[in-house]
N, CA, C and O atoms as CSV, one atom per row, in Angstrom:
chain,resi,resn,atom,element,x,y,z
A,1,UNK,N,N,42.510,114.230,165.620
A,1,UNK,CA,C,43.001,113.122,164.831
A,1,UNK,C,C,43.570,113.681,163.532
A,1,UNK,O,O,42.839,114.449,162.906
A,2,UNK,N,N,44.698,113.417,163.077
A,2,UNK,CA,C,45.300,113.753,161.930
A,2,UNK,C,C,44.998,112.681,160.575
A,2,UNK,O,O,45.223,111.476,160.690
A,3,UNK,N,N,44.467,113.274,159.299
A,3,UNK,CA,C,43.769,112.871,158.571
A,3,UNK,C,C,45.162,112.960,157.544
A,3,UNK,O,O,45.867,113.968,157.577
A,4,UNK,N,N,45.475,111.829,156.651
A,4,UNK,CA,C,45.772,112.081,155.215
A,4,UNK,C,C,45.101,111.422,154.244
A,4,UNK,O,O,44.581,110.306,154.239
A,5,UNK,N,N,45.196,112.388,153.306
A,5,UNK,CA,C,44.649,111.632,152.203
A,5,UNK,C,C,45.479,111.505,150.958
A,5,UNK,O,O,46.235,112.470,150.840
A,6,UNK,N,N,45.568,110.710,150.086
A,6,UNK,CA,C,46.475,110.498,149.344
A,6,UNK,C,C,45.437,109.997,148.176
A,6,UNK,O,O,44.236,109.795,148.356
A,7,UNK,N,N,46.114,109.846,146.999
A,7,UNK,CA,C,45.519,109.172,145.819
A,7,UNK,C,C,46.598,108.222,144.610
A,7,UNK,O,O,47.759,108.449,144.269
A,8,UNK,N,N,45.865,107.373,144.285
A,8,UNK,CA,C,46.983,106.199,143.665
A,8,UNK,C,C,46.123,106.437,141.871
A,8,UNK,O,O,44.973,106.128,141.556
A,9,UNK,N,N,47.169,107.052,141.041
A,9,UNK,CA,C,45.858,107.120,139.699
A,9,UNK,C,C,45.579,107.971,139.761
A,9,UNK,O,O,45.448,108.503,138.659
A,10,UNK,N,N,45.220,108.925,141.066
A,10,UNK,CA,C,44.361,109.934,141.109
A,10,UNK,C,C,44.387,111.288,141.692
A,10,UNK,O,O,44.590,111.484,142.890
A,11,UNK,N,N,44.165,112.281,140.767
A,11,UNK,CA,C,44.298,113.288,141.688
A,11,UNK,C,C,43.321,113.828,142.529
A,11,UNK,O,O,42.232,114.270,142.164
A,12,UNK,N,N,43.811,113.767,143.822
A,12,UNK,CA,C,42.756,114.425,145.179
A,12,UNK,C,C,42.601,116.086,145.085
A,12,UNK,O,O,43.480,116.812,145.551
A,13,UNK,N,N,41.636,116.519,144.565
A,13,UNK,CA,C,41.057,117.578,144.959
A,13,UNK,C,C,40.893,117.734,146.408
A,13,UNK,O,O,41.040,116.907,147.307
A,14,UNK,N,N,40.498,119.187,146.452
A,14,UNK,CA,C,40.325,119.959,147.629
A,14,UNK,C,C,39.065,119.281,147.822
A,14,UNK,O,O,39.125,118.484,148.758
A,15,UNK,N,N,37.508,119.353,147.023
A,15,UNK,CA,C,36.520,118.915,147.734
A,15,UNK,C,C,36.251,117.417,147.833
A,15,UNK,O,O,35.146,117.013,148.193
A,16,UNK,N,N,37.115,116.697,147.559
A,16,UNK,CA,C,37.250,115.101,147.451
A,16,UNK,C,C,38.388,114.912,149.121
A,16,UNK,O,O,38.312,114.124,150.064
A,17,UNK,N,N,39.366,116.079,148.802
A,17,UNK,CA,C,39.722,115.730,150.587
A,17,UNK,C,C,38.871,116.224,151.551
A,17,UNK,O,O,38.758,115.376,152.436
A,18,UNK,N,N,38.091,117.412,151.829
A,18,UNK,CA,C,37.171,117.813,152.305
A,18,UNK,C,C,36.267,116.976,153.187
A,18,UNK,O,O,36.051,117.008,154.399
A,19,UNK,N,N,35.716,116.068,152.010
A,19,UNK,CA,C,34.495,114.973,151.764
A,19,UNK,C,C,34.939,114.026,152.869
A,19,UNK,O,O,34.181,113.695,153.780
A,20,UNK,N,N,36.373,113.542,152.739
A,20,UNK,CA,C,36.882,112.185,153.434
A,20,UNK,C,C,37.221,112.845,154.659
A,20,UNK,O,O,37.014,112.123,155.634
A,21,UNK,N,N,37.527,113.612,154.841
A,21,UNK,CA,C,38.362,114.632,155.955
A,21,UNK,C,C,37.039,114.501,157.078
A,21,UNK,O,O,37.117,113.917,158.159
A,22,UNK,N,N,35.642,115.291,156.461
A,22,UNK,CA,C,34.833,115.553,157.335
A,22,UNK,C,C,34.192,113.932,157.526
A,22,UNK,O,O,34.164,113.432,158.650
A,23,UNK,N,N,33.739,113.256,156.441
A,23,UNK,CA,C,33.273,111.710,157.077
A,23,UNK,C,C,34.047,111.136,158.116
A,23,UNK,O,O,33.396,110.466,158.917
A,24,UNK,N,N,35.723,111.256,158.386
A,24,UNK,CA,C,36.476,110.091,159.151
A,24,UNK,C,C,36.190,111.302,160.576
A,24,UNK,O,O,36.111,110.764,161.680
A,25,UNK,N,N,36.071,112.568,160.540
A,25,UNK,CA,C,35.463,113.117,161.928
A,25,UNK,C,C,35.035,112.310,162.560
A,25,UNK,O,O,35.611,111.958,163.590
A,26,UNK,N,N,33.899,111.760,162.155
A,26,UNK,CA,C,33.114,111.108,163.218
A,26,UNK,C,C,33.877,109.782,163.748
A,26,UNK,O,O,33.307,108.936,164.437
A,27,UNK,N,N,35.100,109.705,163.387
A,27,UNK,CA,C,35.506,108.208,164.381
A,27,UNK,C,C,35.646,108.497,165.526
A,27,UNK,O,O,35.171,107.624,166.251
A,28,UNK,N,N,36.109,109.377,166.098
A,28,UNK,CA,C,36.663,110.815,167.158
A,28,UNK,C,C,35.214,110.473,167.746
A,28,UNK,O,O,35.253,110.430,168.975
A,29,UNK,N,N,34.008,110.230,167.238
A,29,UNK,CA,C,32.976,110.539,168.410
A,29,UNK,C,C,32.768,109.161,168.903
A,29,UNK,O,O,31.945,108.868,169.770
A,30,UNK,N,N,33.869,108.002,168.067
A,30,UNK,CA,C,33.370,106.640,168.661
A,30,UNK,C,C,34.143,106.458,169.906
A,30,UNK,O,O,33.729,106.256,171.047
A,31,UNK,N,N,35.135,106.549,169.538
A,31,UNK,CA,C,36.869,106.832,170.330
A,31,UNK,C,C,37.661,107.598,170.189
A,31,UNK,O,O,38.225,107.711,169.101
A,32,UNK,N,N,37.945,108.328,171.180
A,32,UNK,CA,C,38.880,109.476,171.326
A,32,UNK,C,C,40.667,109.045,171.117
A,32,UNK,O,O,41.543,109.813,170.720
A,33,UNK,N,N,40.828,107.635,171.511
A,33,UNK,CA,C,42.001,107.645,171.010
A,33,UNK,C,C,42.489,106.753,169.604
A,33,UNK,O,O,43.307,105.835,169.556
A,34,UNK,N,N,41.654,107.389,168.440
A,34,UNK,CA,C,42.165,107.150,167.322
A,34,UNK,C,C,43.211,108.268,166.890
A,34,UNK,O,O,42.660,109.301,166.509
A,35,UNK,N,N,44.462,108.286,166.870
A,35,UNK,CA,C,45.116,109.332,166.956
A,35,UNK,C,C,45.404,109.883,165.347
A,35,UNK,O,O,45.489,111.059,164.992
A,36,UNK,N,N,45.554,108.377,164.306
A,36,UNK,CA,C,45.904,109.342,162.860
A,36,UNK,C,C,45.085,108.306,161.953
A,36,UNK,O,O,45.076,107.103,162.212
A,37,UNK,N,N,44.125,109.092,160.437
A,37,UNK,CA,C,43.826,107.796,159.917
A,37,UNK,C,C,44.388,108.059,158.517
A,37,UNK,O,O,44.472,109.256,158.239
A,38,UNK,N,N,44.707,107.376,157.771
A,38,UNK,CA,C,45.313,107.192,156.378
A,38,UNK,C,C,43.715,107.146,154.811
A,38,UNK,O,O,42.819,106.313,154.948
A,39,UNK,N,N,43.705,107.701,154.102
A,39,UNK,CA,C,43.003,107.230,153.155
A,39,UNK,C,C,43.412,107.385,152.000
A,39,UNK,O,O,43.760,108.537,151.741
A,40,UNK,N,N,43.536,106.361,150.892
A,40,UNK,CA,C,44.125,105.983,150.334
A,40,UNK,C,C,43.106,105.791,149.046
A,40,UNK,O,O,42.465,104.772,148.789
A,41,UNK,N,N,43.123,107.254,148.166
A,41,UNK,CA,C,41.555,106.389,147.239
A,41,UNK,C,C,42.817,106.306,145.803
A,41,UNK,O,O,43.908,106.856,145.649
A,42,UNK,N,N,41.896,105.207,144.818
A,42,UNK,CA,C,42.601,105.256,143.549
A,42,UNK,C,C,41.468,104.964,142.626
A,42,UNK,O,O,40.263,104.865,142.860
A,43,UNK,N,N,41.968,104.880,141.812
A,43,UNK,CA,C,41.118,104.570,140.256
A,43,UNK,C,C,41.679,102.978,139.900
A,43,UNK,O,O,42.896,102.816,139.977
A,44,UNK,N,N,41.138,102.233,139.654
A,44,UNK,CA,C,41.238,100.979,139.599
A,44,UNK,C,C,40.695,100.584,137.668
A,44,UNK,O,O,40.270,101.659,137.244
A,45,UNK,N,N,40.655,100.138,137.197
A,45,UNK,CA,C,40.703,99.998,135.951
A,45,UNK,C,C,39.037,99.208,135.705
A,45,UNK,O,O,38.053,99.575,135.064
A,46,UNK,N,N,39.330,97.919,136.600
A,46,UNK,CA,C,37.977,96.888,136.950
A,46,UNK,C,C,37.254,96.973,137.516
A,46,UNK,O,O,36.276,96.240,137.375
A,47,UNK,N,N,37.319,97.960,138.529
A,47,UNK,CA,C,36.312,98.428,139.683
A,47,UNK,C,C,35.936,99.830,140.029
A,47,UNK,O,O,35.452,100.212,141.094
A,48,UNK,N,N,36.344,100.825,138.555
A,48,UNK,CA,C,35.789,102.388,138.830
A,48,UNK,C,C,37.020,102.370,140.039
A,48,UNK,O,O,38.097,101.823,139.802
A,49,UNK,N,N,36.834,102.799,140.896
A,49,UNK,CA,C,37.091,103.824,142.117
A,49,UNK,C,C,37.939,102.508,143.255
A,49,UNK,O,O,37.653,101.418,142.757
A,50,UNK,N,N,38.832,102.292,144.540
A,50,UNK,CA,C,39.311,102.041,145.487
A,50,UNK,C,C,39.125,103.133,146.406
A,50,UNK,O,O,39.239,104.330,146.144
A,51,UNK,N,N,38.800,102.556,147.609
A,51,UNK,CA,C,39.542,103.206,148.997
A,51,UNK,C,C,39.519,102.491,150.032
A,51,UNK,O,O,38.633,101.702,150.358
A,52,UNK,N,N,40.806,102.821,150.765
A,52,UNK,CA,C,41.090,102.215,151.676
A,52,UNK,C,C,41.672,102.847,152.696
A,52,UNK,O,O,42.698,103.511,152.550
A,53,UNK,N,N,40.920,102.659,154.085
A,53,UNK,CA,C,40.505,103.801,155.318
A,53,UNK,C,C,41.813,102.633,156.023
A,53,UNK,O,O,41.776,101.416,155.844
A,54,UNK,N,N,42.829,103.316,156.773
A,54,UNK,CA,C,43.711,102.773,157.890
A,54,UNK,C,C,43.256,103.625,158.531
A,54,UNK,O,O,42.895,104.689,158.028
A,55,UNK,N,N,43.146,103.295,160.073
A,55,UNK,CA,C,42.798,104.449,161.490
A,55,UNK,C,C,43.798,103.388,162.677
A,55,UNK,O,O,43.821,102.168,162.835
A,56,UNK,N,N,44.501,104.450,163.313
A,56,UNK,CA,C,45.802,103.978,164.488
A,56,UNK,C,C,44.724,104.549,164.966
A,56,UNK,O,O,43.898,105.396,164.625
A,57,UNK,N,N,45.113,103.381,166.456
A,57,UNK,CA,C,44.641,103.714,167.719
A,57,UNK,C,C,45.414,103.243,168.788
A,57,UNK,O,O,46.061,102.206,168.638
A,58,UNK,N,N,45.438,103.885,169.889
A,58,UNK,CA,C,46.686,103.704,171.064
A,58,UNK,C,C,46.404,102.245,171.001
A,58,UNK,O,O,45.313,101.683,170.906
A,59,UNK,N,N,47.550,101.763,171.070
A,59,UNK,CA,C,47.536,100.580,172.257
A,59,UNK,C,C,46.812,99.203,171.129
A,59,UNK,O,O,46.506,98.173,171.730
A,60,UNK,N,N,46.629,99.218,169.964
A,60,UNK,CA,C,46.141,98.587,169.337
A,60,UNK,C,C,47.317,98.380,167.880
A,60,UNK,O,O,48.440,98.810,167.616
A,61,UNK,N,N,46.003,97.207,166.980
A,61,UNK,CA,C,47.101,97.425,165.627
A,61,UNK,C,C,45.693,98.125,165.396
A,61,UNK,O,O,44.586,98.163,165.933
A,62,UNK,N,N,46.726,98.957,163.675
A,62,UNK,CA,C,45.723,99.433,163.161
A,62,UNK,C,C,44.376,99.037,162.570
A,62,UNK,O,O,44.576,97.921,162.093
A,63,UNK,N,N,43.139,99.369,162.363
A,63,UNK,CA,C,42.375,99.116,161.433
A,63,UNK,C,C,41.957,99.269,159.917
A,63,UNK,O,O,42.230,100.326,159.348
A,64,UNK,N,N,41.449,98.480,159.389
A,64,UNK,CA,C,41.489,98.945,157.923
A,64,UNK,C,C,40.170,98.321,157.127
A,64,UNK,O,O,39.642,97.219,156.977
A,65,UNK,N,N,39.986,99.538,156.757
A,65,UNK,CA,C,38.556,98.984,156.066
A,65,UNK,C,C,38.769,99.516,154.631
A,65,UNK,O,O,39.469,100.503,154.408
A,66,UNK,N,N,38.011,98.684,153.486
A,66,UNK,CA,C,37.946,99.221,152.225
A,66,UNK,C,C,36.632,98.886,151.350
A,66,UNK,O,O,35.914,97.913,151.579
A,67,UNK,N,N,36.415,99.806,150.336
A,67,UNK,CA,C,35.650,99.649,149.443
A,67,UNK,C,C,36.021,100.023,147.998
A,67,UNK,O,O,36.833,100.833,147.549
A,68,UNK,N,N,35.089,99.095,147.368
A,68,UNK,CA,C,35.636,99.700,146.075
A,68,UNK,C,C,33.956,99.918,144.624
A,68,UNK,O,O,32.857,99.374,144.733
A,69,UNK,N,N,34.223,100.461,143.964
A,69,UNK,CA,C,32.651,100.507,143.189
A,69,UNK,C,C,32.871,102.188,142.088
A,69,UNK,O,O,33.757,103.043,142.110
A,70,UNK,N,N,31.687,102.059,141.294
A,70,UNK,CA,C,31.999,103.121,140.296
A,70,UNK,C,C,31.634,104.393,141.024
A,70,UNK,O,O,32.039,105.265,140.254
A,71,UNK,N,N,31.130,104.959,142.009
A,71,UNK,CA,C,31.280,106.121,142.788
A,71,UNK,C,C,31.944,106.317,143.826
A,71,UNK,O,O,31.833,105.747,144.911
A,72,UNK,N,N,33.071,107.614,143.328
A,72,UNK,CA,C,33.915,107.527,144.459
A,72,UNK,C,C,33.507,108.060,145.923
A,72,UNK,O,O,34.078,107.642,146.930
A,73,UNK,N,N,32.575,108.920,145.960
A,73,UNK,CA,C,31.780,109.468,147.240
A,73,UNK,C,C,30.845,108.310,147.649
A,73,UNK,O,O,30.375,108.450,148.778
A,74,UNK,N,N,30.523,107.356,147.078
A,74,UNK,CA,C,29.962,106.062,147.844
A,74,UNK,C,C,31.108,105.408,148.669
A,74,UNK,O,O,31.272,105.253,149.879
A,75,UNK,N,N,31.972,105.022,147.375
A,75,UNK,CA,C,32.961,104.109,148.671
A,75,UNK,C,C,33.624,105.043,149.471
A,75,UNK,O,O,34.134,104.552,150.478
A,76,UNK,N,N,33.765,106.244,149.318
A,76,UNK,CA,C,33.905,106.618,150.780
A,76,UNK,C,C,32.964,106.811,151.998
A,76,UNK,O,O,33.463,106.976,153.111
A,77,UNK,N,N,31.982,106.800,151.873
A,77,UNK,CA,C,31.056,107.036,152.753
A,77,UNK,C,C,31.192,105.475,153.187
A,77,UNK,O,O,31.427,105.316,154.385
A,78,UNK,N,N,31.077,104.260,152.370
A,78,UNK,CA,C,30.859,102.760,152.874
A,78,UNK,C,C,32.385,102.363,153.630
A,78,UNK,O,O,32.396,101.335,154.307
A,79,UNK,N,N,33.542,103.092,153.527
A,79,UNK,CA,C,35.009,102.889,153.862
A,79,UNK,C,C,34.689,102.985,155.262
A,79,UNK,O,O,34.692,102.136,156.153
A,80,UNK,N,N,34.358,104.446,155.251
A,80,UNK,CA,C,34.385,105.251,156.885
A,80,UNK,C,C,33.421,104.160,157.972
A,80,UNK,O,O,33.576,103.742,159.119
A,81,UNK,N,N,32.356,103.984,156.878
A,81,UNK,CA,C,31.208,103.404,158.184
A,81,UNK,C,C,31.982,102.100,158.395
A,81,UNK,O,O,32.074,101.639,159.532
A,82,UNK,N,N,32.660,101.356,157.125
A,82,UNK,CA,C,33.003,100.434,157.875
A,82,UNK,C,C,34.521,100.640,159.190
A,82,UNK,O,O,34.712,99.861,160.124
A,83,UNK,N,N,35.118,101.492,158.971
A,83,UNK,CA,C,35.810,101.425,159.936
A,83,UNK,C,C,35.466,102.274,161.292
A,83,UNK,O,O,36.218,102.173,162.261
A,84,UNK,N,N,34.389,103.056,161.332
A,84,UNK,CA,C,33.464,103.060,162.451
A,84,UNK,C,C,32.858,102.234,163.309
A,84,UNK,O,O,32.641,102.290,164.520
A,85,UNK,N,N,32.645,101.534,162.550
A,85,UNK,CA,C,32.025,100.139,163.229
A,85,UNK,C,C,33.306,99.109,163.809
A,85,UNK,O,O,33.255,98.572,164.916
A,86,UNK,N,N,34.183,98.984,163.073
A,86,UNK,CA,C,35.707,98.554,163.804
A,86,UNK,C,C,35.799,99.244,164.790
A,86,UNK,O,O,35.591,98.721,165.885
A,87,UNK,N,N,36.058,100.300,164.718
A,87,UNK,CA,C,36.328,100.767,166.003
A,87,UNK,C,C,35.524,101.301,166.589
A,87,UNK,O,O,36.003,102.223,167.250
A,88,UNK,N,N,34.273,101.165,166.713
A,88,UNK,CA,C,33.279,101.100,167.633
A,88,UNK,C,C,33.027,100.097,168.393
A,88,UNK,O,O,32.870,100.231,169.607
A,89,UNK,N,N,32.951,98.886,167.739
A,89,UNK,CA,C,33.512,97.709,168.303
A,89,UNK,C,C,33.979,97.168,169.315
A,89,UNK,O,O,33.482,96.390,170.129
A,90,UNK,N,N,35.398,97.821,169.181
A,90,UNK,CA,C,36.716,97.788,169.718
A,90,UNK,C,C,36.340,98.814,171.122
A,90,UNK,O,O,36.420,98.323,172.248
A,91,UNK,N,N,35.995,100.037,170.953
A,91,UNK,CA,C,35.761,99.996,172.218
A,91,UNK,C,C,34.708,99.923,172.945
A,91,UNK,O,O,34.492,100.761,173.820
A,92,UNK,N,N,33.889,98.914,172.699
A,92,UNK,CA,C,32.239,98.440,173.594
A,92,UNK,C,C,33.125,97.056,174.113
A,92,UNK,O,O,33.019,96.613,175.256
A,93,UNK,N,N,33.930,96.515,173.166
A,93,UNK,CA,C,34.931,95.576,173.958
A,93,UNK,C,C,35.340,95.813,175.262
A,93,UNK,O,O,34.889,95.552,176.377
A,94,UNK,N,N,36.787,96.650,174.608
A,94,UNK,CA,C,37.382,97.195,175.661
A,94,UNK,C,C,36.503,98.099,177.498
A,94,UNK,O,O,36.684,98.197,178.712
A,95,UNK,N,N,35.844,98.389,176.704
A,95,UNK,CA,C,34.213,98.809,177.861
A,95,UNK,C,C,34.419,97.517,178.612
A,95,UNK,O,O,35.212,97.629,179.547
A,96,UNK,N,N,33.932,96.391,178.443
A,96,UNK,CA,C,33.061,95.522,178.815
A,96,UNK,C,C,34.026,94.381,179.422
A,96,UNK,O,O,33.672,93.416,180.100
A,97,UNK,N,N,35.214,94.693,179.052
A,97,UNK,CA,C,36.473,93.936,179.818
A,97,UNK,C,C,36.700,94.968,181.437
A,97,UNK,O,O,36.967,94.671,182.602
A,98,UNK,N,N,36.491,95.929,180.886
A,98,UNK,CA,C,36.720,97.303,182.231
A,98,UNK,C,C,35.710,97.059,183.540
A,98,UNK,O,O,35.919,97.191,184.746
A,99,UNK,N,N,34.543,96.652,182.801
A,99,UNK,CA,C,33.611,96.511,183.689
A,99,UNK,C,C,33.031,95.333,184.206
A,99,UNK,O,O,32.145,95.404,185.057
């Protein structure tokens, strides 16, 4: 799965892409065909920190999950799980239509 990360406000370090890089790994163990995911963190003025997780998957629209709060290694960790759970979801669905 091809990962970017980007920053709005903010500059992305190496261990801040690292961080997001290795958390969105694990979507890959929900579903194999998430093919690219987008993350998008910024600095927000009212809310400390933004991020916002897009993940493509074949045959679908994309998903998108976000968080926002004064630690930026929280809302990423709360971004990912939530779009884990989207697309974990998505395919216990798709499972259960198959079968």
């Amino acid at each position: 799965m091809d990962i970017i990360v980007t920053g709005k406000h903010l500059d992305v370090t190496e261990p801040i892409r690292d961080y997001a890089e290795q958390r969105l790994e694990k979507i890959t163990r929900y579903y194999d065909r998430a093919s690219k995911a987008e993350v998008i963190l910024g600095k927000e003025e009212s809310t400390g920190y933004a991020v916002e997780i897009i993940v493509h998957v074949d045959h679908h629209e994309h998903f998108v999950a976000e968080d926002d709060g004064d630690d930026l290694y929280k809302c990423i960790d709360l971004a990912t799980d939530k779009a884990a759970r989207q697309v974990h979801d998505y395919k216990e669905k798709v499972r259960s239509h198959k079968g």
